[in-house]
C-alpha positions as CSV (number, residue, x, y, z in Angstrom):
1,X,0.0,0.0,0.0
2,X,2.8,2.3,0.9
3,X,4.5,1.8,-2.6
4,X,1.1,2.7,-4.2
5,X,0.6,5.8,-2.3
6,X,4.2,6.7,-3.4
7,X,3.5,5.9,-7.1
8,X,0.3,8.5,-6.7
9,X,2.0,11.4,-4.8
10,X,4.6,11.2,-7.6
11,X,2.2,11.3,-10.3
12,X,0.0,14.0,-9.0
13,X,3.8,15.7,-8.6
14,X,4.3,15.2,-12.4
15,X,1.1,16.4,-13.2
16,X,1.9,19.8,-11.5
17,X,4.8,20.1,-12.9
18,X,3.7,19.8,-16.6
19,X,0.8,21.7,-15.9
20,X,2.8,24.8,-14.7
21,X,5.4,24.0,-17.9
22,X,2.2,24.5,-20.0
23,X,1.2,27.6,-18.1
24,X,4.5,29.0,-18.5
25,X,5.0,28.5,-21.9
26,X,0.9,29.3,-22.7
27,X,2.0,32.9,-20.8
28,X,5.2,33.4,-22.9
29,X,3.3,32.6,-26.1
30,X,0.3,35.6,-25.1
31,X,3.8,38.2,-24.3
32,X,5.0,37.5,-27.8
33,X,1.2,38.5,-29.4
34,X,1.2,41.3,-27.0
């Protein structure tokens, strides 16, 4: 169970840090436009 929980908290740590890659980039991208 403990290697489980592990494998999900480092997911839902992977997750984050994509999703703030694709908010960084998405924000870069709306600069250049500007």
């Amino acid at each position: 169970m403990m290697f489980f929980d592990e494998n999900l908290h480092l997911d839902n740590r992977k997750k984050k840090a994509v999703s703030h890659l694709c908010n960084t980039a998405w924000r870069a991208q709306t600069d250049i436009v500007d």
